[in-house]
C-alpha positions as CSV (number, residue, x, y, z in Angstrom):
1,X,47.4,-13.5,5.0
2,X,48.7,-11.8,8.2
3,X,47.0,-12.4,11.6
4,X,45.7,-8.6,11.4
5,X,44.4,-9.6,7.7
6,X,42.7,-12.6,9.3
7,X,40.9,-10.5,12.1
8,X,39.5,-8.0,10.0
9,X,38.3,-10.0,7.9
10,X,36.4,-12.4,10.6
11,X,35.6,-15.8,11.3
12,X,36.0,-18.2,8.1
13,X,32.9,-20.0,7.7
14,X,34.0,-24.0,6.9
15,X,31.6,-25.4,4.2
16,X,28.6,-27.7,5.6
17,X,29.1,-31.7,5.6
18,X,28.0,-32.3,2.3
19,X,26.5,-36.6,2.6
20,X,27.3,-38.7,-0.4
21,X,25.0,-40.3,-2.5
22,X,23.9,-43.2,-2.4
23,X,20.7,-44.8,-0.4
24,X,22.5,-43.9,3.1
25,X,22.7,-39.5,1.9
26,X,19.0,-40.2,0.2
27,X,18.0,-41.3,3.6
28,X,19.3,-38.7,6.1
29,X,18.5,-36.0,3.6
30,X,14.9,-37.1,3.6
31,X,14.2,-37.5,7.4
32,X,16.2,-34.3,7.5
33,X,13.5,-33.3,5.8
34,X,10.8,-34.2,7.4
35,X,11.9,-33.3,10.7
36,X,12.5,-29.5,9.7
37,X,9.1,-29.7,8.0
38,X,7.5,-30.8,11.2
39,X,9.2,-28.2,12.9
40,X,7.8,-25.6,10.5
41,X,4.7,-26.8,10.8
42,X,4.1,-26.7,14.5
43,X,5.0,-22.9,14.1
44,X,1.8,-22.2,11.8
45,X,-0.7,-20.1,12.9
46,X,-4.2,-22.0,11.4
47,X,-6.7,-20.1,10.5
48,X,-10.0,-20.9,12.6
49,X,-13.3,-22.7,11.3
50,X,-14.7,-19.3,11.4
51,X,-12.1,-17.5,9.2
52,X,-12.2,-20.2,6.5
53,X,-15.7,-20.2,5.9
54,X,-15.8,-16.6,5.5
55,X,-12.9,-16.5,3.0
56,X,-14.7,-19.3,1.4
57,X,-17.6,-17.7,1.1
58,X,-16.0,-14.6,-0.3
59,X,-14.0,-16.5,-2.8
60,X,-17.3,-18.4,-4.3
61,X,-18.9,-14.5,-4.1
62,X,-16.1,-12.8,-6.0
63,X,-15.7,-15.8,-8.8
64,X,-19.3,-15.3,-9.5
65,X,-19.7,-11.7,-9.9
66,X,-16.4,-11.5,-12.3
67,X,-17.9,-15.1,-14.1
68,X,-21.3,-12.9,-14.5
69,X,-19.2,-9.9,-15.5
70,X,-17.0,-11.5,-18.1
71,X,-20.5,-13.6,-19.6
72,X,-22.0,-9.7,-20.0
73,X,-18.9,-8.4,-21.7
74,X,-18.4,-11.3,-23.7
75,X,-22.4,-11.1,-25.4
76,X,-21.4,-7.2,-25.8
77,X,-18.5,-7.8,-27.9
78,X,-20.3,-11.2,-29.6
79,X,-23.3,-8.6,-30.8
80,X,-21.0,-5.7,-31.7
81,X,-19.2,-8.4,-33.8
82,X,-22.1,-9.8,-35.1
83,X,-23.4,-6.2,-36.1
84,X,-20.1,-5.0,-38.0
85,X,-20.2,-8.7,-40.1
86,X,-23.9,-8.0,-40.8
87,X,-23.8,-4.4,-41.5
88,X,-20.4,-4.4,-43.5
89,X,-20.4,-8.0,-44.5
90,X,-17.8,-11.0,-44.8
């Protein structure tokens, strides 16, 4: 490759340090780890006392109107069934 080839074409990325195995890699790839997951963490916004108890709330609302729903539907279908066996027999 020329050095016009190698201008156009940009910087080459090297490859990253890739540890060994063994206890030693296990090691610094775990408190790697944990230090970027701290990181992450402290960049969370949490959701105030406030918020959670009203998505809680709407969660518990929601799961019982589509339980009560699905219960209603369900004895529908149960008694149409029932009706066609008894009517037409089997």
């Amino acid at each position: 490759m020329s050095t016009l080839e190698e201008a156009k074409a940009g910087p080459t990325r090297t490859p990253e340090r890739v540890t060994s195995g063994g206890v030693g890699g296990w090691w610094g790839n775990t408190r790697s780890f944990i230090t970027e997951v701290r990181s992450e963490m402290r960049r969370v916004t949490w959701p105030t006392r406030r918020e959670v108890w009203a998505t809680t709330v709407v969660v518990i609302l929601v799961s019982t109107l589509f339980g009560i729903y699905l219960y209603t539907i369900d004895i529908i279908l149960s008694s149409a069934n029932k009706w066609l066996f008894d009517r037409f027999g089997a």
